[in-house]
Every structure is written in C-alpha cells, then in structure tokens.
Backbone as CSV, one residue per row, in Angstrom:
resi,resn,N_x,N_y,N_z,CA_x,CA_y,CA_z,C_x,C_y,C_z
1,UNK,48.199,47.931,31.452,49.498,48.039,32.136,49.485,49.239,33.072
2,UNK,50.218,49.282,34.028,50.111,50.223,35.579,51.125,50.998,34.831
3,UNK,50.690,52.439,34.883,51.754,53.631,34.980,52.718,53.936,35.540
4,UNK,53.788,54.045,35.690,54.922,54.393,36.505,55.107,55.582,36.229
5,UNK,55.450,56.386,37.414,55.719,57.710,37.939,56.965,57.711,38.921
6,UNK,58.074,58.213,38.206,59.082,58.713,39.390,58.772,59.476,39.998
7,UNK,59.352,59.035,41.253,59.219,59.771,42.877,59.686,60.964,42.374
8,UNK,60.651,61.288,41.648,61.360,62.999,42.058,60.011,63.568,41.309
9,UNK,59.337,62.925,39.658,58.485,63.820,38.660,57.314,63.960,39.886
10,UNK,56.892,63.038,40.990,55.670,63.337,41.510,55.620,63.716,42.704
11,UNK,56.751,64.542,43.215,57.533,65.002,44.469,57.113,66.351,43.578
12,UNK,57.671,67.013,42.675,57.752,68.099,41.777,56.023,68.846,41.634
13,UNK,55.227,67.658,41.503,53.877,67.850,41.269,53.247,68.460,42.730
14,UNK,53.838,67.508,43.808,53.065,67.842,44.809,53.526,69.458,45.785
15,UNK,54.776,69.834,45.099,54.959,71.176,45.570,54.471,72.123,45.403
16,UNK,53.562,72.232,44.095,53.043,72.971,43.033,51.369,73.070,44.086
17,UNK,51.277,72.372,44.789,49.613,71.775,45.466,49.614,72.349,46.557
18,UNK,48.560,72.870,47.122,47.950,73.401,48.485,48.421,72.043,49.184
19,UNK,48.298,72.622,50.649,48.921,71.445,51.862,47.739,70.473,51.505
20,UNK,46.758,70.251,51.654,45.450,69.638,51.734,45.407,68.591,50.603
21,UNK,45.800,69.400,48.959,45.960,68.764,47.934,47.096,67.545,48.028
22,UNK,48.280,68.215,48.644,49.498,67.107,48.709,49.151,65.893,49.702
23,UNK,48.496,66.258,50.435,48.172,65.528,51.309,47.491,64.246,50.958
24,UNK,46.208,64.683,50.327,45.328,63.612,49.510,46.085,62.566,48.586
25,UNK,46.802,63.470,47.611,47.473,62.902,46.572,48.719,61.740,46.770
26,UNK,48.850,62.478,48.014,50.348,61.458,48.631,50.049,59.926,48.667
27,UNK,48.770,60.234,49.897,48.262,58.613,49.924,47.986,58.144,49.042
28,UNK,47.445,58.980,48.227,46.860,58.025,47.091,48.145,57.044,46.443
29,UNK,48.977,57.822,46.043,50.237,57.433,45.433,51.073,56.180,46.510
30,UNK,51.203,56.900,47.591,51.690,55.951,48.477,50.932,54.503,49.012
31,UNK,49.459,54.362,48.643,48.867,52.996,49.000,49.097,52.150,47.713
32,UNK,49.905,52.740,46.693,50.198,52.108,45.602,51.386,51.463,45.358
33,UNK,52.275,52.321,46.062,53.650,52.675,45.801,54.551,52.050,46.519
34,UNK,55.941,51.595,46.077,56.782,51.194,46.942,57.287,52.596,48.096
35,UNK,57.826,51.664,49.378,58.080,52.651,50.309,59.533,52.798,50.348
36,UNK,59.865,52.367,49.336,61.634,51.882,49.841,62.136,53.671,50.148
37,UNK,61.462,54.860,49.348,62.156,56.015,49.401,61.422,56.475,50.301
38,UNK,60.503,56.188,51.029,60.123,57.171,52.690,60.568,58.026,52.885
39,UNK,62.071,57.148,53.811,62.442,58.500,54.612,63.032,59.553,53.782
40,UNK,63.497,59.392,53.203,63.989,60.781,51.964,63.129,61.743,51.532
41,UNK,61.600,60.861,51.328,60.411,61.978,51.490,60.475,62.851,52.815
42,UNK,60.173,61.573,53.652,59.832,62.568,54.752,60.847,63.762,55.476
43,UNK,62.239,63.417,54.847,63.481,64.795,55.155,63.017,65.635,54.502
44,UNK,62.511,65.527,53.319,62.313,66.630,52.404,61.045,67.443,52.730
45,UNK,60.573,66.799,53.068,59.158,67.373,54.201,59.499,68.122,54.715
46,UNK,60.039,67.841,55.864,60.428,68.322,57.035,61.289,69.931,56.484
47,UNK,62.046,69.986,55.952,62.326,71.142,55.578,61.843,71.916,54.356
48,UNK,60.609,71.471,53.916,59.507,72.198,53.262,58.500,72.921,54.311
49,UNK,58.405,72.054,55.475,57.381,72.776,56.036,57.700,73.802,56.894
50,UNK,56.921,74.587,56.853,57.959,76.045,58.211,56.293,76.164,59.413
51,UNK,57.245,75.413,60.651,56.081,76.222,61.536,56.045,77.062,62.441
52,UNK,55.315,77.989,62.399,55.231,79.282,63.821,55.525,79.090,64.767
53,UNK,54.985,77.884,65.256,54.489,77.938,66.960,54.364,76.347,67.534
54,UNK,55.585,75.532,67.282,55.327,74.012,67.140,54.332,74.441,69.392
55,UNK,54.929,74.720,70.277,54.944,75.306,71.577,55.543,74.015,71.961
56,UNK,54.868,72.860,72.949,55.454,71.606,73.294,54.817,69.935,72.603
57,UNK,54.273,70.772,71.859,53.978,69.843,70.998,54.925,68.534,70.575
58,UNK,54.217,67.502,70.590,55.657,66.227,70.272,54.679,65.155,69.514
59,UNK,55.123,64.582,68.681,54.509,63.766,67.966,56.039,62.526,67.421
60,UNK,55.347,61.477,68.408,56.545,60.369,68.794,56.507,58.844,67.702
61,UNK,57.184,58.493,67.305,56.616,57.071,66.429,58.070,56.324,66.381
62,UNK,57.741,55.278,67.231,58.666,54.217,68.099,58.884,53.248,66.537
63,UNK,60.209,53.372,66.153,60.187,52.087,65.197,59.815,51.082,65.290
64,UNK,59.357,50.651,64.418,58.911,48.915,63.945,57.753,48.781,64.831
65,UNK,57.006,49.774,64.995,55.804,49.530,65.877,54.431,50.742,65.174
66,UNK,53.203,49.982,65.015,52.758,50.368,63.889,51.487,51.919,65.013
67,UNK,52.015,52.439,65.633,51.326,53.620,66.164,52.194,55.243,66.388
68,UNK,51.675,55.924,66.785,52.115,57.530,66.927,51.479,58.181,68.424
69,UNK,51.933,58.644,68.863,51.579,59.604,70.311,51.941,60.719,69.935
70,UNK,51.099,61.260,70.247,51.076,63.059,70.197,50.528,63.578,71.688
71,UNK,51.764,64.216,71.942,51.033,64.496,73.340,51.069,66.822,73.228
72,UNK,50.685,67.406,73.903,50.569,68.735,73.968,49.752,69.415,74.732
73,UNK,50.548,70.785,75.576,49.783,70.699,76.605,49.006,72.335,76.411
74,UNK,47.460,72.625,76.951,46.828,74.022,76.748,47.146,74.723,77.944
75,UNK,46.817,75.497,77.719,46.949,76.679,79.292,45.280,76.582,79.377
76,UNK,44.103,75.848,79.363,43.200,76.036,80.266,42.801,74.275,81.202
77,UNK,41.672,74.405,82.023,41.375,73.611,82.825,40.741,72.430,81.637
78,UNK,41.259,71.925,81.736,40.338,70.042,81.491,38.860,70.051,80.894
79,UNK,37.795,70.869,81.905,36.749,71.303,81.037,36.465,71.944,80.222
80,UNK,37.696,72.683,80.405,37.077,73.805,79.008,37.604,73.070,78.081
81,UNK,39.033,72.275,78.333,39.457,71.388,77.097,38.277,70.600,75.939
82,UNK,37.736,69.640,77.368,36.475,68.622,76.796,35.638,69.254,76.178
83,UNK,35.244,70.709,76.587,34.282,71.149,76.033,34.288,71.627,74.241
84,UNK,35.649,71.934,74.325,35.778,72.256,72.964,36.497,71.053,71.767
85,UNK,36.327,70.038,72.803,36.579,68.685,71.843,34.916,67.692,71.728
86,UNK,34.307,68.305,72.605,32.931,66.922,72.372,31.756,68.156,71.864
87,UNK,31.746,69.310,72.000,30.932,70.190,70.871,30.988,70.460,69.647
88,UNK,30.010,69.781,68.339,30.432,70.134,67.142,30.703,71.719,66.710
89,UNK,29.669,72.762,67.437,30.178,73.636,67.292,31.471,74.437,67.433
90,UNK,32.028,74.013,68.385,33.438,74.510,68.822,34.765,73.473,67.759
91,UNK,33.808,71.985,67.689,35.091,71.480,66.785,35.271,71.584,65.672
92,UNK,34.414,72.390,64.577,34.561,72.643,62.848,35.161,73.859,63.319
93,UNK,35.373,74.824,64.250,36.274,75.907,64.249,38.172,75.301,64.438
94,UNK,37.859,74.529,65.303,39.755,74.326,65.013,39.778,72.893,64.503
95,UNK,39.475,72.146,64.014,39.456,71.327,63.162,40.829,72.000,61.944
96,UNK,41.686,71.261,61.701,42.471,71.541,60.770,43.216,73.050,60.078
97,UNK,43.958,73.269,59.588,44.953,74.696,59.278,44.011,75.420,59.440
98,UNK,44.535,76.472,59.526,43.728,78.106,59.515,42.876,77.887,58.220
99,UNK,43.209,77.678,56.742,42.327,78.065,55.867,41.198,77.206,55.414
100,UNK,40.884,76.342,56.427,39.989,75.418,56.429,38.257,75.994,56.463
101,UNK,37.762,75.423,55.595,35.821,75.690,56.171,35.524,74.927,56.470
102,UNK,34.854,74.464,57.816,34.601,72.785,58.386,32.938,73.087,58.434
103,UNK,32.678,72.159,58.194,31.250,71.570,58.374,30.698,70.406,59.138
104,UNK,29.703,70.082,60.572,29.550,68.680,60.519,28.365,68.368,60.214
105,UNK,28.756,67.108,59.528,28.013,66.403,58.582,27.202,64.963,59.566
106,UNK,27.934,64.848,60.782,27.659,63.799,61.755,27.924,63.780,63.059
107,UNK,27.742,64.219,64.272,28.352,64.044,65.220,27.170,63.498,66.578
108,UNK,27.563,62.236,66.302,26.613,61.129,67.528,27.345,61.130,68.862
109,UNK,27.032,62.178,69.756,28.567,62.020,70.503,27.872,61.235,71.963
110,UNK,28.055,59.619,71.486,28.249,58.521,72.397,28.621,57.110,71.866
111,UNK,28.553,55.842,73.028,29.230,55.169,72.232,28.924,54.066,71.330
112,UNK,29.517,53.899,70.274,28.842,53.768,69.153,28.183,54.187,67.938
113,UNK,28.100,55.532,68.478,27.561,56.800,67.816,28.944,56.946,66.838
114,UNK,28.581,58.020,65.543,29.781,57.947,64.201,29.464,59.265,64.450
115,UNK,30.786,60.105,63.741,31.074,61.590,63.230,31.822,61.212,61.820
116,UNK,31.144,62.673,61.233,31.567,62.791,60.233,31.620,64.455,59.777
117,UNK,33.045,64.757,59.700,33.389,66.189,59.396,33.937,66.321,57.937
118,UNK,32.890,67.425,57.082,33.396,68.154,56.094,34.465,69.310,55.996
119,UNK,35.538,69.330,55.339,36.764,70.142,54.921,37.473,70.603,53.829
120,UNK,36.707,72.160,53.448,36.966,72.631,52.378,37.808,73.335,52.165
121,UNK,38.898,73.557,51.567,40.251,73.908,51.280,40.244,75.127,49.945
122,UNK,40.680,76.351,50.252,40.339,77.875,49.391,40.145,77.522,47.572
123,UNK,40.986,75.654,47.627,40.693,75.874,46.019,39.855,74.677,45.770
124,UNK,38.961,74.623,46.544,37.657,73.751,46.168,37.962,72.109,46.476
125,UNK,38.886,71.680,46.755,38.654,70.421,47.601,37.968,70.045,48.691
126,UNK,37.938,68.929,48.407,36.634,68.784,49.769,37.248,67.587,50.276
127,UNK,37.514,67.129,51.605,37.701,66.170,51.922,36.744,65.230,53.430
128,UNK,36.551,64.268,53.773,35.326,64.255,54.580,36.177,62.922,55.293
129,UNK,36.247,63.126,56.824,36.862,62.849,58.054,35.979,62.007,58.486
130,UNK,35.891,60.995,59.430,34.648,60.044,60.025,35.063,59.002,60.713
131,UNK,34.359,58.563,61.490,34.945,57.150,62.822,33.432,57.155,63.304
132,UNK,34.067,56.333,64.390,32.824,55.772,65.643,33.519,56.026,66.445
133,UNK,32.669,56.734,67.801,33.193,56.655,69.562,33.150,55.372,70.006
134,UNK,34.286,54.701,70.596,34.049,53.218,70.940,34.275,52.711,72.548
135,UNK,34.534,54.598,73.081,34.847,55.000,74.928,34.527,56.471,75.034
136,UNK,34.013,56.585,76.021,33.941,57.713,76.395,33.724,57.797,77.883
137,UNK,34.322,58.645,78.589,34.707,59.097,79.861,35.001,60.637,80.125
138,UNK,33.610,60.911,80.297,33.810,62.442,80.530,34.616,63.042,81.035
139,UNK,35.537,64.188,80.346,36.617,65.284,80.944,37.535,64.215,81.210
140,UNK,37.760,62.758,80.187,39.164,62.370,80.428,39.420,61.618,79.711
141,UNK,38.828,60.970,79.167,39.026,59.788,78.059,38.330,59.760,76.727
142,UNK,38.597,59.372,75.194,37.591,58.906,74.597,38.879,57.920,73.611
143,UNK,37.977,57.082,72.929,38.547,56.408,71.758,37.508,56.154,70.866
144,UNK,38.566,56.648,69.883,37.591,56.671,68.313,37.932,56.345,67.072
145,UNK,37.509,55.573,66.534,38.124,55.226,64.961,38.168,56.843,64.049
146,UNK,39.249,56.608,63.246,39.861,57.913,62.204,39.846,57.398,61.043
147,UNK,39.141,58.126,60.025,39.312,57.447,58.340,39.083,58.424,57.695
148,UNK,39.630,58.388,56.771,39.072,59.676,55.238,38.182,58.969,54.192
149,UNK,37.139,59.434,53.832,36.148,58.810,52.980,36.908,58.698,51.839
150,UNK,36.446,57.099,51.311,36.945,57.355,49.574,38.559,57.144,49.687
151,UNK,39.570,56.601,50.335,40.611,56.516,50.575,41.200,54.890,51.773
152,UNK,42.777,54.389,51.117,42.807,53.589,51.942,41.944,52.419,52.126
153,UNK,41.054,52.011,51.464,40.830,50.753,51.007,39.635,50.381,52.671
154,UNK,39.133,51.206,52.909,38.561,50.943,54.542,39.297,51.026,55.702
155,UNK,40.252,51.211,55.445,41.228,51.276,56.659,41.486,52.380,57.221
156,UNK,41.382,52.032,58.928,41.415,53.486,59.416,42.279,53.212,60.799
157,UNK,42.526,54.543,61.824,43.334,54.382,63.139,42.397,54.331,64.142
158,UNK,42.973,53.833,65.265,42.213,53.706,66.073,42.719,54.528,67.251
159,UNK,42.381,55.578,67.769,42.512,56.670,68.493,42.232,56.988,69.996
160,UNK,43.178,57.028,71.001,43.161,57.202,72.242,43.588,58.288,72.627
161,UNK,42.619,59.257,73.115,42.811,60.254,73.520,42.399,60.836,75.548
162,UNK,43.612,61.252,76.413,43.229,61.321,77.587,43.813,62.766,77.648
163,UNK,42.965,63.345,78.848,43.274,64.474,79.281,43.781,64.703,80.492
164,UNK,44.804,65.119,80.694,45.641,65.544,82.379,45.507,66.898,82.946
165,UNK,44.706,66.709,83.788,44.854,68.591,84.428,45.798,68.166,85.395
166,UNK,46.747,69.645,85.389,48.341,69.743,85.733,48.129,71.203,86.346
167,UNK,48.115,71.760,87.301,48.454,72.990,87.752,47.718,74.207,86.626
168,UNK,46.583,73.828,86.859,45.257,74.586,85.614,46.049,73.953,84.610
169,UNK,46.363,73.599,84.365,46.739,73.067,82.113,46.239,71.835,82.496
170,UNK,46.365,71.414,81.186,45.738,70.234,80.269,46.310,69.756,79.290
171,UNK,47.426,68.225,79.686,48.413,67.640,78.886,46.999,66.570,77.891
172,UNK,47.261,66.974,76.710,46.259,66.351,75.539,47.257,65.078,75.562
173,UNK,46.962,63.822,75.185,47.566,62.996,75.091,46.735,62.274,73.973
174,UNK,46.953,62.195,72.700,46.617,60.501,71.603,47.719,59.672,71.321
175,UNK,47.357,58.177,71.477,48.183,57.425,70.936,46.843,56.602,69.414
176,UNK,47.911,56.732,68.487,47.088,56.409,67.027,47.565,55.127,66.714
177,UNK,46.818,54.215,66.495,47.215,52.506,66.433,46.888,52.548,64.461
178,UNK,47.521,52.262,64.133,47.245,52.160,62.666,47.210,50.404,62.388
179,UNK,47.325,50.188,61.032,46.791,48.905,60.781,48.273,48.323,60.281
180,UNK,49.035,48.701,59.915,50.811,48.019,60.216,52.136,49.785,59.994
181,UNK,53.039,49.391,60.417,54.337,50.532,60.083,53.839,51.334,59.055
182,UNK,54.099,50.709,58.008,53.988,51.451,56.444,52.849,52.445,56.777
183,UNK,51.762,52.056,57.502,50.836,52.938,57.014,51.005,54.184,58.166
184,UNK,51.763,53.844,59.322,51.781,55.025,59.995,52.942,55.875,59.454
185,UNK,53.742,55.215,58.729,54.590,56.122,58.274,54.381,56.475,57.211
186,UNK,53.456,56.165,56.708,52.920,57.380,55.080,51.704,58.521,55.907
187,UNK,50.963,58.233,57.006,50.670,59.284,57.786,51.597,60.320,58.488
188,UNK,52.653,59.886,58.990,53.416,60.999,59.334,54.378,61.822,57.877
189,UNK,54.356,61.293,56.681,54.780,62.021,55.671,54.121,62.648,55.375
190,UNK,52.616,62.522,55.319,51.621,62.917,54.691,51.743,64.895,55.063
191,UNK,52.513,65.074,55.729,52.562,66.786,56.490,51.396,66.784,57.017
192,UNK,51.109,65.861,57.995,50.250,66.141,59.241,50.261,67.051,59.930
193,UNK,51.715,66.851,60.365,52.147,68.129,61.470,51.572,69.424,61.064
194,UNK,52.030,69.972,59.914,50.793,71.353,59.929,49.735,71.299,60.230
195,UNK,48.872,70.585,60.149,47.163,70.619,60.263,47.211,70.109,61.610
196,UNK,48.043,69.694,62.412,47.785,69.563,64.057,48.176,70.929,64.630
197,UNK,49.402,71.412,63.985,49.649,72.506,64.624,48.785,73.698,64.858
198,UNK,48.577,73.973,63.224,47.432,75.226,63.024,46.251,75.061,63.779
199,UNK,45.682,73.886,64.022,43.972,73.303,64.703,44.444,73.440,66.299
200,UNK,46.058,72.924,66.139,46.266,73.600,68.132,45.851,75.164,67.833
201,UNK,46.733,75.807,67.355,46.424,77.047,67.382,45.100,77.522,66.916
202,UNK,43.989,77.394,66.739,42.703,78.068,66.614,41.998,76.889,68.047
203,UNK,42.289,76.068,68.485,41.989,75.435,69.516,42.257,76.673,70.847
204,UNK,43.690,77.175,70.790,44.198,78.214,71.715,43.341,79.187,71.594
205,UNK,42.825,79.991,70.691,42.149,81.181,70.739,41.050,80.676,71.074
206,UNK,40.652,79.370,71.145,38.854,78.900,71.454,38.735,78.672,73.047
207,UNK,39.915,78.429,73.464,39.781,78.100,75.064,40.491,79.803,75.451
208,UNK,40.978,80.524,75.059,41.096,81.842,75.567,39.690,82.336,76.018
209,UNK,38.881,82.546,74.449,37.535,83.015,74.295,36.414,82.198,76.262
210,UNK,37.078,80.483,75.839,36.091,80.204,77.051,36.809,80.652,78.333
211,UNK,37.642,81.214,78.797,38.097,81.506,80.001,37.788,82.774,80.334
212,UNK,37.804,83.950,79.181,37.228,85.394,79.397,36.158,85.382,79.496
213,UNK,34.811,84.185,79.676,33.533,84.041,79.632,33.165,83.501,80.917
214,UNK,34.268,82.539,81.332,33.976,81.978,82.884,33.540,82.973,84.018
C-alpha cells in the first residue's frame, strides 16, 4: 500500500532542507502527488524566498500552456556573453547559487554532442544536470535538452536560448517547452528562481572579470 503524506507534514520537512535538498525532494513528491494544492505551495514559496538582486530579470509562464521564458539582460557585449555560456570552464563557475561546487562531467559543445554537469551542495548532495545541443548558432542561438539524472521518469525541457546585443548589453532570452502544464508548474515551485538568480549573479562578476581583460 502507497504512503500518504500531508502536504502541510511535508511542506514542514522541506523547510528544515538546504535550497538544493527542497528542491530534489519536491519533485520527487510532486511526480507522485496530486497538484490540486500548487498554487498555495507556490505563494508560500514565494514569500520564503528573499532575493538580493532579482535586477530585470522576468521569468513568464502563460497559463494553460506547457512552457516558461526567462528573459534578462547583462551589461557586457554578446561575445563575452557566448563566451561564458559555451566554455566549460567559465560555466561550472556560475552554474547555480553561490554555494555550489560544479564539476563537468561532459561537455560536447556541438550538435548532437551531450553535457553533463556535476553539483555539490555544502551538505553532500550531489545532483547531475545533462541534455544534448540540438542548434547552435554562434554568439546567438542554441537549443538544448534539460534533465536531472535519476529523476522524472526520462523526461526533460527543451530549451531555446537567443542572445540580443542592445547598445553594448545582452538581452539573454530562454523559452523552456516542458512535456505538459503540471510539469512546468512543479518546475517553477521547485524555487528555481534562486538558483537563476544567484548563477546571474556569479555570471555578472564573470563578464566584469572578461571586460577588465579586453
């Protein structure tokens, strides 16, 4: 017989958990779970999480339509953008929150080619990131499948990402196609938003670093 767990007893559990931990645990619970209480999670989210520096960051999800756009813009040129998105070295540095240790474990960067990034979290979780490039268009385009190993049943997003140079900046643009609603909306509960925010911000100090070098 299947265990039942009330939402409030396993709401309670996941406060007690590093961002990374809640994160994992959520889906897990949620590819199981009825969704009828979502949005009540996700209010309660929302004023659990506190962020520094959202800047213009926007992360959009059109009802009854199973994707997300995140658009946000840097203060450097387009190349330095690309550069610090298609180098593994530059991408295990802002890859996810500040207290992250990234490792890559894969990065084929063409198309067809797979990545696969390791992410270790201060109390020993490990979690491991991975897709295929399925476009690529230097300094402006790529699309790539998104999945977490060991999670979600094989199912992953499918990821469009373009770059706009604007008066020296660089409007980042992804739109994330998921595989129906439910599942993009247990991704946006999941407290994504921190781990985009914080990875903008160590992204910012990585394109500072490349502009005092130009």
């Amino acid at each position: 017989m299947a265990r039942i767990i009330s939402f409030g007893a396993y709401r309670a559990k996941l406060r007690a958990r590093s961002y990374w931990s809640r994160h994992l645990e959520f889906h897990r619970w949620l590819w199981g779970a009825s969704l009828d209480r979502l949005s009540a999670y996700i209010e309660t989210l929302k004023e659990e999480t506190k962020m520094s520096d959202k800047k213009d960051l926007k992360i959009e999800a059109p009802a009854g339509q199973p994707h997300m756009v995140l658009t946000r813009t840097f203060d450097a040129p387009r190349s330095l953008v690309w550069r610090a998105l298609s180098q593994p070295e530059h991408v295990i540095r802002w890859w996810g929150p500040h207290t992250h240790a990234n490792k890559v474990l894969k990065f084929d960067w063409r198309v067809g080619g797979g990545w696969r990034i390791q992410s270790s979290m201060p109390d020993g979780m490990v979690i491991v990131f991975h897709g295929e490039y399925r476009e690529i268009e230097p300094e402006w385009k790529t699309v790539q499948t998104f999945a977490v190993e060991g999670m979600y049943d094989g199912q992953y997003s499918v990821d469009t990402l373009t770059l706009e140079e604007v008066d020296g900046k660089t409007v980042y643009k992804v739109v994330s196609v998921l595989p129906d609603v439910a599942a993009r909306d247990g991704m946006l509960a999941s407290g994504m938003e921190l781990g985009v925010v914080e990875g903008f911000e160590r992204l910012d100090a990585i394109l500072v670093e490349f502009k005092a070098g130009q």
